[in-house]
Structure formats: C-alpha cells, structure tokens
N, C-alpha and C positions, 0 to 999 in steps of 0.2 A: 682807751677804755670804750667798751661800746657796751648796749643792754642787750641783752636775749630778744628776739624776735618770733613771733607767730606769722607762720605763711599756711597757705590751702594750697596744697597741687592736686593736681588730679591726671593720672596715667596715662600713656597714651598709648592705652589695648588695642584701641579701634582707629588708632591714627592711620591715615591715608591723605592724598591728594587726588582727589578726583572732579572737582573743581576751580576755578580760580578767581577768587574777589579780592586780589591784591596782587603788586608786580611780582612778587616773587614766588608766586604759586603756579608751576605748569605740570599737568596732569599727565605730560608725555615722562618725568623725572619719575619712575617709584622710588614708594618711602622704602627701608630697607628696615622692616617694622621691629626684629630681635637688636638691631643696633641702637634704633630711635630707643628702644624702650631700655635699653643699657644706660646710655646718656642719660637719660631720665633719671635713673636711678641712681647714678654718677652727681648730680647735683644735691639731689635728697639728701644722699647722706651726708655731701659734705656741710651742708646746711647744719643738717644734726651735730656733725661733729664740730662743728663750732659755738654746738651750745644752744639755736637755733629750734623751735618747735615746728616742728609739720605735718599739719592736717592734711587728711585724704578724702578728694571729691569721687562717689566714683562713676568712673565712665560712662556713656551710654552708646548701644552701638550704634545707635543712628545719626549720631552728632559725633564728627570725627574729629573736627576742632574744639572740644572740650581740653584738648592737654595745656589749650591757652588760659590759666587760670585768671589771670590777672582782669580779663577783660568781663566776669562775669557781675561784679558786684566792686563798687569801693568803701571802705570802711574806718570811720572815724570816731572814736571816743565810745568805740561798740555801739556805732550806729553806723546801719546796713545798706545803701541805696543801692538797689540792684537796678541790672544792665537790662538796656531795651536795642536789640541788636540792628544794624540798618539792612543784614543781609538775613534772607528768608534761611537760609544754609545754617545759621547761627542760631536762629530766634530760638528754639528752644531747650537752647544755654540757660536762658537768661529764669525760668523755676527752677531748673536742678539747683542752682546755684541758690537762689532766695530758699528754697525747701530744707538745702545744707542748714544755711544762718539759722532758722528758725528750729528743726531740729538740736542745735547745740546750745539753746541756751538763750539766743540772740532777741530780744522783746520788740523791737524797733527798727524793721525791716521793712522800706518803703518800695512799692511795684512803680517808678516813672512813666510819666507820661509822656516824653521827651526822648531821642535816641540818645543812647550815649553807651559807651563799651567801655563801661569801670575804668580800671586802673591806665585800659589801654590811651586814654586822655584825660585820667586827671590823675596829677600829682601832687603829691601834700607837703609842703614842707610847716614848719612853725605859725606861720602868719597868715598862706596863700594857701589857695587848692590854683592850680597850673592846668589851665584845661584847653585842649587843643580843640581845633575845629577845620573844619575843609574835606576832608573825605570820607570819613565816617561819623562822627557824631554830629548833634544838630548844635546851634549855636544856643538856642533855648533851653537846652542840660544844663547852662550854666547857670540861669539864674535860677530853675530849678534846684541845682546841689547847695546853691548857696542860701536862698531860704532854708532849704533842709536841714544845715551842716551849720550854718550862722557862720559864716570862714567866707573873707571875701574872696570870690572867683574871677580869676584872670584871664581872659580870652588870649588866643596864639594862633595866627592862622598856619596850616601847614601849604606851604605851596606844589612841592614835589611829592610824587605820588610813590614816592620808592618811600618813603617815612611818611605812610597813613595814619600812624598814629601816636601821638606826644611820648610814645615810651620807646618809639626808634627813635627819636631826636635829641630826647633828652634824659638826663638821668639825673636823680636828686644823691644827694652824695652823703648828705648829714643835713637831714631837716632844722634840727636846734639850729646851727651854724648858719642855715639857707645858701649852704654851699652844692652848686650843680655842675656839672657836666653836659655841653649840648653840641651842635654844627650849625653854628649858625645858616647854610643856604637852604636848611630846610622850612628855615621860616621868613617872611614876606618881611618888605624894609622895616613897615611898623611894629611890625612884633620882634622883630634882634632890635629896634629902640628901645624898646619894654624891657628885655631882657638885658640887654646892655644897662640899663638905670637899675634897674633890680637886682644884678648880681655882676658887680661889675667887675669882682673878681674870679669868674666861672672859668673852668677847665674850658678850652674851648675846642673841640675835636676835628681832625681832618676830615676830609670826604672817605680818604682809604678806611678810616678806622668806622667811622658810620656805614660806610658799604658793607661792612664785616657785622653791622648790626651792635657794635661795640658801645652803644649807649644804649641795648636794650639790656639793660644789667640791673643790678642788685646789691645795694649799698646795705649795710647794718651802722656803718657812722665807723667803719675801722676798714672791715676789710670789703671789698670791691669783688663780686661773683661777675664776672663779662666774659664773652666770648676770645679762645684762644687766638683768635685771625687779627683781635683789634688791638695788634702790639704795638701800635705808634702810642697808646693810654699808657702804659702800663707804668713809664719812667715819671710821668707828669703824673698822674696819679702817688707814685712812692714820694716825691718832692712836695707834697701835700700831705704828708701823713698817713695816707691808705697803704693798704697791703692789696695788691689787685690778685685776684685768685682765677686764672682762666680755664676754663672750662670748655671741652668739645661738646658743643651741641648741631653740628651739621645737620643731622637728619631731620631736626625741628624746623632747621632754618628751610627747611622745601615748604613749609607751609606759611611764609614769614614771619619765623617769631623766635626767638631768642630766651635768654635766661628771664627778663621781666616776663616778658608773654605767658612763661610757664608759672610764674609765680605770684600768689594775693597773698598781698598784706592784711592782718588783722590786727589794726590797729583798736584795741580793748580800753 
C-alpha cells in the first residue's frame, strides 16, 4: 500500500548546458533538447498514472536549471523553506520557486538566510530531516531548517564531488519505515557511522549503480522511479517489497541530475 503524493516539476523548455558547477556538467556535450523534454514528460505521466499529483513550475528562459525541481524549496507539514542557491547560475531559482508556494495557497514561506538547495540536501524521513554538507549547501541551513521545521537535523558530510548533493547519495525509500538507500564512499568515516547506527538495515548501493545516479530517485513507499542504468538496485529493491520503475532520463543527466533533481515533494 502506498498514499498518493504531490510533486512540483518544472519543464525543461530552456534546458541547456552551457556552464558547469558540478562533475557532470560539460558544455562541449549538447543537450539534445526534443529528447530531454520527452523524458521529461515520460516521468510526469508515469507519476500520474500511478495516482501521483503534479504540479507545474514554469520555466524561465534565463535559468536553464530550473528542470531541477527538487532543489528550489523543501516542504514539510505545508511549510515552505525556500532555496538560497551557492552558484550565482542558480540564484534566481530560488523566488520563482518561493512566488510558486505562495501563489498556491502556501501561508508559511520562509526566504533563508543560510545556503542550502532544498530537497537537493535535505531529506525527510519520520523522525529526521538528513541534510548534507561539503559542496554546496552551508552547514548553517541546518540549524536554520531545524528551528524552522522543529525536526532534528542531521549533518552528512559528502566527501566525493561526483555526489554534491545528499540526493545523488542517498534515497529515502519509505520515510514511516526510515527505510533508505545510500553508497556509502560518498560519505566521510563519520557520517557511514551515523548512518550505519541509524539505519542499520539500509539498501546499501554499488559504486556502478550510484555512477548511474541510481539513488537520485523517487520513492512513494511502494514503488521506486530510478534511473534505467542502476540495474544492480533493482533485485535488492524487489527483495524489499519495492517495485523499482526505471526510467530513461540521460539527457538530464548532462546537467547532473536525475529523477529526484527533477522532482519536489510537497509535503501538506
């Protein structure tokens, strides 16, 4: 059994790669922008047809990484902390995204003062919000979300630069449960201790299938949205109860980001 979920995406009209603030973004690769924007659409619906709500951010041409939803705002109990982004390329993600919230409804939308890239380093499960630190966000967001949010905040450092942000490293699977999916070398000795005491029965992923971005995915608590490439998950996953659903999203991945990156949770 799983519930119906509310996500925000937002299209990727204006998608390109024309610079690069993370390993996997080289501006010599073009996007191949009628395929990107297929795949796109290719996730949407299957979202829908599983029952799944999806809200539409839309575009702007001047911000090409808007299709990265997840990392504009994170939202808990219908309350909104928007993204304060570290790269100038991004920064004005971060009101389309707060302007969305509050046009829809949303009463309780906080501007930070602190870096942090929404969902792209914090995750929520029952008890914790999971918030990475080391390459993009500051380590100050955290005790920031957590005044905010009243949810104790767990620090993670990320050591390797090919997983900048807690949602290449790790995937929450079923927050009730506090059942995750991670790889462990993308985090420093003390934070796989953290994580080892804290979920000590976590999926624990290959390097192949993290190089494939296969933990930047999309749980509903049943079935499993990852990338097609990270088929070493997909048996471990079933032996767990998940139905893993893969999904081609290559032409996102030129800008590093995967099925989380495209997708915000709205957590009401």
């Amino acid at each position: 059994m799983y519930a119906p979920r509310r996500y925000l995406m937002c299209p990727p009209e204006h998608f390109r790669v024309t610079y690069s603030i993370n390993p996997w973004m080289d501006p010599a690769k073009p996007v191949d922008l009628p395929i990107a924007l297929a795949q796109w659409e290719d996730l949407r619906d299957r979202y829908r047809s599983l029952g799944h709500t999806v809200e539409l951010l839309d575009p702007v041409r001047e911000l090409p990484d808007m299709v990265y939803a997840a990392n504009g705002a994170t939202v808990i109990d219908g309350r909104v902390l928007g993204a304060r982004f570290a790269h100038p390329e991004r920064s004005g993600e971060a009101a389309a995204h707060r302007d969305w919230y509050r046009a829809h409804g949303f009463t309780d939308v906080a501007t930070p003062e602190h870096i942090n890239e929404g969902e792209g380093d914090f995750a929520v499960t029952a008890r914790w919000v999971l918030a990475g630190r080391g390459f993009r966000s500051s380590p100050l967001s955290h005790g920031e979300a957590q005044e905010y949010f009243g949810r104790p905040v767990l620090g993670l450092d990320l050591v390797d630069p090919r997983y900048y942000h807690l949602d290449t490293a790790l995937c929450v699977l079923d927050p009730d449960r506090e059942d995750v999916m991670y790889h462990p070398a993308a985090f420093s000795p003390g934070s796989r201790a953290v994580l080892a005491r804290l979920f000590p029965d976590a999926l624990l992923a290959e390097e192949a299938d993290a190089l494939a971005l296969g933990l930047n995915a999309v749980s509903d608590g049943h079935h499993v949205l990852l990338p097609q490439a990270a088929t070493g998950l997909f048996d471990p996953l079933r032996a767990r109860g998940y139905e893993p659903v893969p999904v081609d999203l290559t032409e996102l991945l030129k800008g590093g980001g995967s099925v989380k990156c495209v997708t915000a949770e709205i957590r009401s």
